[in-house]
C-alpha positions in Angstrom: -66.7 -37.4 28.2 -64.4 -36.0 31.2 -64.6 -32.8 30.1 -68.0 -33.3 30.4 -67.4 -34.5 33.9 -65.7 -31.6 34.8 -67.6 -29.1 33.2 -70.4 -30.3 35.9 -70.7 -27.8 38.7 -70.5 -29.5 42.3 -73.7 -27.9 44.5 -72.5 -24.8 46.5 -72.7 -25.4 50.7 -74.6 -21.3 51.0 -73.6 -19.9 54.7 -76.9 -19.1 56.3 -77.5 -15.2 56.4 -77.2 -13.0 59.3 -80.6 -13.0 60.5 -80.9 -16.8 59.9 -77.9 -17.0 62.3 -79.2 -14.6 65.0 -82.5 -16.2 64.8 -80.5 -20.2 65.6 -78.7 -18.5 67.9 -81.5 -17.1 70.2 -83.9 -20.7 69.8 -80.5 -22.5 70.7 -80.2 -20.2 73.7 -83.8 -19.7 74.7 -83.9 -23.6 74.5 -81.0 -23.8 76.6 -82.6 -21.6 78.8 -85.8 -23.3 79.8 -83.9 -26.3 80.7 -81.8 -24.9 83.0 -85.2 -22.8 84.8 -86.5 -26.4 84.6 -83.9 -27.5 86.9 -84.1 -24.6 89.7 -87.0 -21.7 91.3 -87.4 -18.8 89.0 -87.2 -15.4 90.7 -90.9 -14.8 91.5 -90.8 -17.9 93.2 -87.5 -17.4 95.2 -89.1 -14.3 96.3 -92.0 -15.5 97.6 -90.6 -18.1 99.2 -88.4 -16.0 101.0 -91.2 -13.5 102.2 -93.3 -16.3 103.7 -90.4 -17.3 106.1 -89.9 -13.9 106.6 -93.6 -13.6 107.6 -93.2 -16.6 109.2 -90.4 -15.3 111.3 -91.7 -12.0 112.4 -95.4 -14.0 113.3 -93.3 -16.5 115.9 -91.2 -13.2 117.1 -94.1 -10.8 117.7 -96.1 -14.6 119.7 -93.1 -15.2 121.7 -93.2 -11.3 122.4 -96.8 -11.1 123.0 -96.3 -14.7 125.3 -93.5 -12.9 128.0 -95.9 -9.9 128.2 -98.6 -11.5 129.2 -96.5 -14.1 131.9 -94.9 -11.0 133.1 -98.2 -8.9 133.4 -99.7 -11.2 135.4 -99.5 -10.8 139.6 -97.4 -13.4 141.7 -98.6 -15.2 143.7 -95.6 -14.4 146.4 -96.7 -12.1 148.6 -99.7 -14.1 149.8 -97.4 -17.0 151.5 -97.3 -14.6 154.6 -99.9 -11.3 154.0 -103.4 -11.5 153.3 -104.4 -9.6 150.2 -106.4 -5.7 151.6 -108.9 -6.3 149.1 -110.0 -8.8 146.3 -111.4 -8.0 142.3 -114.7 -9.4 143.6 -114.4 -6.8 146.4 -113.8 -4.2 144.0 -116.1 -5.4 141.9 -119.4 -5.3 144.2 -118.3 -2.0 145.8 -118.3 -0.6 142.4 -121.8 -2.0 141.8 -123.2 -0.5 145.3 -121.5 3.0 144.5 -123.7 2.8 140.8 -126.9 2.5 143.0 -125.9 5.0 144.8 -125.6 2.7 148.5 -122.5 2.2 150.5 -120.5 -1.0 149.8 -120.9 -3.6 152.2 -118.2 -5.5 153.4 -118.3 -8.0 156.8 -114.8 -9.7 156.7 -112.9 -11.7 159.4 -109.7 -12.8 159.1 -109.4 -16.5 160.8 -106.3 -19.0 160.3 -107.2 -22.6 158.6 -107.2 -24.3 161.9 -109.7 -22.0 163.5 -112.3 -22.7 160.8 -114.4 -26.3 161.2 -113.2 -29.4 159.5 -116.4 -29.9 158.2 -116.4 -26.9 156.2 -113.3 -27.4 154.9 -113.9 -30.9 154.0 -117.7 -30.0 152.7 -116.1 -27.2 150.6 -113.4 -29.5 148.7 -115.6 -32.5 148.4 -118.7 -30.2 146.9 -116.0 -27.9 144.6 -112.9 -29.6 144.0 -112.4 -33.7 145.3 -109.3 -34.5 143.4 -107.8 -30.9 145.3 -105.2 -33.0 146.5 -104.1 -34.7 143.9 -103.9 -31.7 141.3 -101.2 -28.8 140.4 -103.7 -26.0 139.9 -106.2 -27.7 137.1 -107.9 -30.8 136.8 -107.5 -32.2 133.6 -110.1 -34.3 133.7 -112.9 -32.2 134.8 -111.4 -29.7 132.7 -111.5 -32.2 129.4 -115.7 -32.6 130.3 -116.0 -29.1 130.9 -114.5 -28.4 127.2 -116.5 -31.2 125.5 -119.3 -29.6 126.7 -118.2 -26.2 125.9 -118.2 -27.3 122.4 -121.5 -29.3 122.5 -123.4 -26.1 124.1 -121.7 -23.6 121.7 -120.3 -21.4 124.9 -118.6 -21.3 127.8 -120.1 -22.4 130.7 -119.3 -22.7 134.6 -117.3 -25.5 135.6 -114.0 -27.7 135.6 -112.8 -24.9 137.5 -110.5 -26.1 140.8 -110.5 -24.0 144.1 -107.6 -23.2 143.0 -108.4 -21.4 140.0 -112.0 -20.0 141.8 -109.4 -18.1 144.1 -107.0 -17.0 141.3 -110.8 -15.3 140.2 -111.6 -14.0 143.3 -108.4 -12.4 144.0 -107.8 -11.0 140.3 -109.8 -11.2 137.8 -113.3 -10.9 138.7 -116.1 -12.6 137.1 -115.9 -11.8 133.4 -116.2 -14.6 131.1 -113.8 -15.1 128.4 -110.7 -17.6 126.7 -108.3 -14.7 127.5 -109.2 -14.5 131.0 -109.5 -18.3 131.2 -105.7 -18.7 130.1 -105.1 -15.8 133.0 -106.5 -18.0 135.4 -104.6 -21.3 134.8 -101.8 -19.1 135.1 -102.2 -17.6 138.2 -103.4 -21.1 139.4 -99.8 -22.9 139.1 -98.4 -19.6 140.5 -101.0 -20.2 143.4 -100.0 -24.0 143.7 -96.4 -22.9 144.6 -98.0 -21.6 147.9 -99.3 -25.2 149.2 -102.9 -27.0 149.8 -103.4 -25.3 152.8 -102.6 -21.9 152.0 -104.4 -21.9 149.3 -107.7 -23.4 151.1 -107.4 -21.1 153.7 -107.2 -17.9 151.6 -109.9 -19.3 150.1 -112.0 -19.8 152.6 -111.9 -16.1 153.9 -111.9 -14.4 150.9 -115.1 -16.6 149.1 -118.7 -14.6 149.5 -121.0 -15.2 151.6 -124.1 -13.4 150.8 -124.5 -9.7 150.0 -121.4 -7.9 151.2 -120.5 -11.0 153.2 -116.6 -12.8 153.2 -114.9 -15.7 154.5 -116.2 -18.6 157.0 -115.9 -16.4 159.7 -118.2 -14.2 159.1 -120.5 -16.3 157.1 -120.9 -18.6 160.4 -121.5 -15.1 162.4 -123.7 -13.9 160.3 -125.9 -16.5 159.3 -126.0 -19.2 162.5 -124.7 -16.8 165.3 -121.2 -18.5 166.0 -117.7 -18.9 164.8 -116.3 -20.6 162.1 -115.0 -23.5 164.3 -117.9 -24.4 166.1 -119.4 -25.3 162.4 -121.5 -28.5 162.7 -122.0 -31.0 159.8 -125.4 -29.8 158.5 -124.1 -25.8 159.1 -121.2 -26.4 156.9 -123.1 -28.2 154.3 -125.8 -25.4 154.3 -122.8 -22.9 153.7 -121.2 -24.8 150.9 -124.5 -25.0 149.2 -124.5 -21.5 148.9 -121.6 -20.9 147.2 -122.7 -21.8 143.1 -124.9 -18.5 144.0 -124.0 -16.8 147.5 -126.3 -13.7 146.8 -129.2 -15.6 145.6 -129.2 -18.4 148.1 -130.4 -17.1 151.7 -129.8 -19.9 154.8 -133.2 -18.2 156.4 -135.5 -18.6 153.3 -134.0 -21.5 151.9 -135.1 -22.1 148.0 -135.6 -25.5 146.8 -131.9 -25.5 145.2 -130.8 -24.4 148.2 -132.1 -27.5 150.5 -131.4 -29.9 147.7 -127.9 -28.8 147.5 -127.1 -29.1 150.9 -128.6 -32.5 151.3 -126.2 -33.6 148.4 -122.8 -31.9 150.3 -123.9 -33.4 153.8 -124.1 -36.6 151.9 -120.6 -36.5 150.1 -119.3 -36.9 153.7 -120.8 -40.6 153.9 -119.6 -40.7 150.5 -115.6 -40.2 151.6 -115.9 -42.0 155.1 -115.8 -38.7 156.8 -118.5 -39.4 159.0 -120.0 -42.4 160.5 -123.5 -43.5 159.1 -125.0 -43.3 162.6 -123.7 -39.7 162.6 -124.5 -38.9 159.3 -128.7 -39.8 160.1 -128.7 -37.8 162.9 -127.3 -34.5 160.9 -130.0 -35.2 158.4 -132.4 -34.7 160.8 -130.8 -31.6 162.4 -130.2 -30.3 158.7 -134.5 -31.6 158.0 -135.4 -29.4 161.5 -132.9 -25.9 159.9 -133.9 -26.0 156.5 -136.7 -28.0 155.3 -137.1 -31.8 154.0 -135.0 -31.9 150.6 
């Protein structure tokens, strides 16, 4: 019976193969592998990762670049505090037109300081163009905020919002092309403007604006279109300039169109509006304006 016992073989513990061994082996690693990758990036996404910031980089690099260039391209607004400027982009611009007709560029143009030019054009010309003049750096936000609203609503970009300010910064520069690029220009070269005061600014202004067909400034516009200087403007004369200045070659003082007479009725008004004139003062210019232009 023991021998028995002992004669029984115990069951042998076999050692797996080779292969078997290899093949544990690589599942334990591979195993052991995903979990770490499940813990960090793999390498595509490292790389990807690093060639957006590196995108990103280079994109900020080449705007700030791209931002100096253009604040540096731009003209300063400097040597206007004591010189008046030889000649203007609109200048330019309409001699270039008469030279493709094959005429002689017009240009009538004298020079008058801000206190030898009436009040009342000066004060018809802010209160028709730009009322809060005084009270902004170059742009009026708020007109500026309802000229964009209705930028959007009309699908373009239309006139408007634009301070005498920026009108000049046009006139001087950049002429009259229409575009976001040329917009950002011009509220540029407005705060460089600003630096050079109210006055200044009004006054360049006022003798560089058109006047008509080859026309420039308030001193010749009084000259040539009510035979006297620029300070001996009356109420109704300067109103009747101002409303020519949405269109200055399309609205003539001696054939006065209907937009015209309705325009300046509405600038000799705004000085009632402001208190710049007294109501007695302000009938009897309506009746001067009635007897040079029309009835409204």
């Amino acid at each position: 019976m023991f021998k028995a016992a002992r004669s029984r073989k115990q069951p042998q513990l076999r050692r797996p193969r080779g292969r078997t061994v290899a093949r544990a082996r690589a599942s334990a690693g591979s195993s052991g592998e995903r979990r770490s990758e499940e813990g960090r990036p793999s390498r595509k996404r490292r790389r990807r990762g690093g060639g957006f910031l590196r995108l990103a980089g280079a994109a900020i690099l080449c705007l700030s670049a791209f931002t100096v260039l253009f604040y540096l391209g731009l003209p300063s607004s400097e040597p206007l505090r004591k010189s008046h400027p030889a000649s203007t982009a609109i200048i330019d611009a309409r001699a270039h037109e008469a030279r493709a007709r094959g005429r002689a560029a017009r240009r009538i143009q004298q020079w008058m300081p801000l206190g030898h030019i009436s009040p009342w054009l000066q004060d018809a010309v802010v209160n028709s163009e730009d009322a809060r003049f005084y009270f902004h750096h170059g742009i009026d936000t708020v007109e500026f905020n309802r000229a964009l609203q209705k930028a959007m609503d009309d699908g373009k970009l239309g006139r408007g919002a634009s301070t005498l300010t920026q009108q000049l910064a046009k006139n001087l520069w950049l002429g009259e092309e229409r575009s976001l690029f040329r917009k950002a220009k011009e509220y540029v070269l407005a705060q460089r403007l600003e630096r050079l005061g109210k006055d200044r600014i009004l006054e360049l202004y006022l003798n560089e604006v058109e006047w008509g067909e080859g026309i420039y400034g308030a001193e010749a516009a009084a000259r040539t279109w009510f035979h006297k200087p620029a300070a001996a403007l009356s109420p109704e004369e300067a109103a009747v300039l101002t409303a020519m200045l949405p269109a200055p070659r399309n609205r003539n003082p001696r054939r006065p169109s209907p937009h015209l007479r309705a325009r300046a009725y509405q600038v000799l008004a705004l000085y009632g509006l402001y208190h710049q004139i007294e109501p007695r003062q302000l009938d009897e210019a309506r009746e001067r304006l009635r007897a040079l232009i029309g009835p409204a």
